[in-house]
C-alpha positions in Angstrom: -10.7 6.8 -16.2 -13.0 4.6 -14.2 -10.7 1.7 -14.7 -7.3 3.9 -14.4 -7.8 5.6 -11.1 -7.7 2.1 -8.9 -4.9 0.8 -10.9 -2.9 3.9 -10.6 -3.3 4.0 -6.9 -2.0 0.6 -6.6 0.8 0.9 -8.2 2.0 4.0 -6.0 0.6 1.4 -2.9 4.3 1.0 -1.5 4.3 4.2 0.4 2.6 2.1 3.1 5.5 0.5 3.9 7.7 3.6 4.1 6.7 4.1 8.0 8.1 0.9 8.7 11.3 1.3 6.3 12.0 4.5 8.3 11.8 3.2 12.0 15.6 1.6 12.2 16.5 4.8 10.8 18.1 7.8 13.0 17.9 11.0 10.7 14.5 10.2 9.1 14.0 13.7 7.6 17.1 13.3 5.8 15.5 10.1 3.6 12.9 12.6 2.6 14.5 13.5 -0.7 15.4 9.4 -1.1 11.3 8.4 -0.9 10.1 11.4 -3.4 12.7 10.0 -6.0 11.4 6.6 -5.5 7.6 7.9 -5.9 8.5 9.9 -8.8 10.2 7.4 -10.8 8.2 4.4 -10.2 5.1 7.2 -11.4 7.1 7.9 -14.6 7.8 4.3 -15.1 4.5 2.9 -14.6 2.8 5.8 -16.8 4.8 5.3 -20.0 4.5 1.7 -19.3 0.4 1.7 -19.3 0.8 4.4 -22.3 2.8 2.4 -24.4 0.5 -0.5 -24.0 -2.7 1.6 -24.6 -1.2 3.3 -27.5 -0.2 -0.2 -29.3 -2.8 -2.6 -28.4 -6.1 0.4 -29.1 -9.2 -0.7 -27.4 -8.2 -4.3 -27.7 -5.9 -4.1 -24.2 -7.2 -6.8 -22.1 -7.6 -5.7 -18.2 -4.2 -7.2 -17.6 -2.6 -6.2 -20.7 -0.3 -9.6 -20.2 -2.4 -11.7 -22.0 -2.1 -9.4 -24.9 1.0 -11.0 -25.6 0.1 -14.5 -25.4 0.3 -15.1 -29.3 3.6 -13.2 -30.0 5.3 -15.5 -32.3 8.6 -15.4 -30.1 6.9 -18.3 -27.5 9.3 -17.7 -24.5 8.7 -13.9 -24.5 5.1 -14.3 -25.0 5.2 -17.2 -21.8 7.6 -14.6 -19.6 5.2 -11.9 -20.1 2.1 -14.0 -19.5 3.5 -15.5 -16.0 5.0 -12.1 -14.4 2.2 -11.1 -12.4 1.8 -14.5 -10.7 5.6 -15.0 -10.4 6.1 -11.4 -9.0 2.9 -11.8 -7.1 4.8 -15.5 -5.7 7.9 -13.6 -4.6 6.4 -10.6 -3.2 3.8 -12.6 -1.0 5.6 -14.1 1.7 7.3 -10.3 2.5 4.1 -9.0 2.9 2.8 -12.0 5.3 5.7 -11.1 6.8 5.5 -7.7 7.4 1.7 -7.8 8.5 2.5 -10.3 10.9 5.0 -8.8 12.5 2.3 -5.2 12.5 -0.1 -7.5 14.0 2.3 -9.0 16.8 3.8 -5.9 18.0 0.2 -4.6 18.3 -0.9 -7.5 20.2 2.0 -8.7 22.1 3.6 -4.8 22.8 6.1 -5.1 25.0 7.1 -8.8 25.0 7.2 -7.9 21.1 9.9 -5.4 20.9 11.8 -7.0 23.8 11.9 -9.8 21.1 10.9 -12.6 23.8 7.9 -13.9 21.5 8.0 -18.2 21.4 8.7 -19.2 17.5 5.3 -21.1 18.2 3.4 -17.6 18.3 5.3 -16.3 14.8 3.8 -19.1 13.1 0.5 -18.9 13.8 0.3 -15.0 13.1 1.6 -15.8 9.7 -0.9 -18.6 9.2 -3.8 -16.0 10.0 -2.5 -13.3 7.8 -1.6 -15.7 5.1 -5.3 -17.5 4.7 -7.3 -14.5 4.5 -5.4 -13.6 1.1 -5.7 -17.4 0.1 -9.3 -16.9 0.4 -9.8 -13.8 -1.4 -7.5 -15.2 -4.2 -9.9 -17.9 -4.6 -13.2 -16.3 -4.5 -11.7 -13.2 -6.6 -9.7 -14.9 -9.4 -9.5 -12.0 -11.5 -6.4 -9.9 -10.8 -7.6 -6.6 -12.7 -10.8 -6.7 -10.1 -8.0 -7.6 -6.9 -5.8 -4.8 -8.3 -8.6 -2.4 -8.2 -10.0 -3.4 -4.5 -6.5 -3.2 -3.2 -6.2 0.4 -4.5 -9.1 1.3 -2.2 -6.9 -0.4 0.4 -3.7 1.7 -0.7 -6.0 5.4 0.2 -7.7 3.7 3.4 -4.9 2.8 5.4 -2.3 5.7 5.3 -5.0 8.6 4.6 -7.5 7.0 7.1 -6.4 4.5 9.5 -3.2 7.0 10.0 -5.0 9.9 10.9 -7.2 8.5 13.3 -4.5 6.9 15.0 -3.0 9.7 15.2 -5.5 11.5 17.1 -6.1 8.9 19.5 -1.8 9.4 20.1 -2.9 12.9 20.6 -5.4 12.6 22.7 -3.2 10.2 25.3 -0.5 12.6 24.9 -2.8 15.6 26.2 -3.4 13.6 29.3 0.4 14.1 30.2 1.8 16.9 28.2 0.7 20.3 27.0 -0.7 20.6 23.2 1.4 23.8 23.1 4.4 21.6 24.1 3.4 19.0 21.6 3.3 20.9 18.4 6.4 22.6 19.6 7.8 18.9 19.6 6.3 18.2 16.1 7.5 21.0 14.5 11.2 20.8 16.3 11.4 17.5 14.7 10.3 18.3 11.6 6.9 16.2 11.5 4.5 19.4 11.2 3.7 20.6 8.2 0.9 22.6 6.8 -0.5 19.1 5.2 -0.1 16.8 8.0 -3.2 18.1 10.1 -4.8 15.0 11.1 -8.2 16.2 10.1 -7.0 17.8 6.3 -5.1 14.0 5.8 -8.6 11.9 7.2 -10.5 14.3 4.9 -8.7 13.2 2.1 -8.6 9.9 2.6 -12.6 9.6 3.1 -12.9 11.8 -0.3 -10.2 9.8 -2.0 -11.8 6.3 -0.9 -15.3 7.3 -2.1 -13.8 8.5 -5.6 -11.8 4.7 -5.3 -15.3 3.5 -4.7 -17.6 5.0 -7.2 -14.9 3.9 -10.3 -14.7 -0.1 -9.2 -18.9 0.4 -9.1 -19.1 1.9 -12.2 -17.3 -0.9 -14.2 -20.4 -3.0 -12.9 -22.8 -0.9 -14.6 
């Protein structure tokens, strides 16, 4: 269970994206029913996937259950299978260096950001700084089982942490200009109260659900 919790949470670790996904969009309520599909099947896939695997290969299954294949007879299966987390990992990379740099402009740049009058010379370097960092980690944490199980952690931090508190400090600058009365009215008007999105219940969870993350990557140490 230990070893399943981390993994599990990564694999679900797209739902970070789904603010950004949802910005362009006019009617975001009405995508509601799209995203649940999504979460549902890819948990449904991924479950009989790890399943399957632990019921075949016993106690055997290596912590990336790739390599398990690496002497099936049939080479260029056993070779595909071997080299799909690195060449997924290749193809996925450079969208996520781009979508953190662009997070990290418009949060440093604001305005000149989304009036899109940002010199190419600034792009460049943001994606140099968000790309190293993961260079780095890659190098001193070779092992993708133990990378898979730190960026679960990550996956419960940032939308049941980070989000909450941000959203208070929004709160908080909103109450110097508007009443709170008027601003749950808002929230619940446009459909973005609900009886889980209290910022303290979601923070809550996320510090509970981080420390749980925690104790299971620890206890693989011992």
């Amino acid at each position: 269970l230990p070893s399943a919790v981390p993994v599990a949470v990564f694999c679900q670790i797209f739902q970070i994206g789904v603010p950004a996904l949802l910005q362009p969009l006019g009617r975001k309520r009405a995508f509601l029913r799209v995203f649940g599909l999504a979460l549902c099947t890819t948990f449904v896939l991924y479950s009989s996937l790890g399943i399957a695997t632990a019921s075949f290969f016993g106690s055997d299954t290596r912590p990336s259950c790739n390599l398990n294949w690496r002497l099936y007879r049939v080479r260029w299966v056993a070779y595909a299978i071997a080299l799909f987390p690195a060449i997924d990992t290749f193809t996925v990379f450079p969208l996520n260096v781009l979508f953190l740099a662009n997070n990290v402009m418009s949060s440093v740049l604001g305005k000149k950001w989304y009036q899109e009058d940002v010199p190419r010379s600034y792009r460049v370097v943001a994606r140099v700084v968000c790309f190293l960092p993961a260079l780095a980690c890659a190098y001193f944490l070779p092992s993708l089982s133990r990378a898979i199980d730190l960026t679960g952690v990550i996956g419960i931090v940032l939308p049941f942490v980070v989000t909450p508190l941000l959203h208070y400090a929004s709160w908080r600058r909103l109450c110097e200009h508007f009443e709170p009365d008027v601003i749950r009215a808002t929230e619940r008007d446009g459909g973005f109260q609900t009886p889980f999105s209290s910022h303290v219940a979601v923070f809550a969870f996320g510090v509970v659900g981080s420390a749980v993350l925690v104790y299971c990557i620890i206890s693989q140490f011992w």
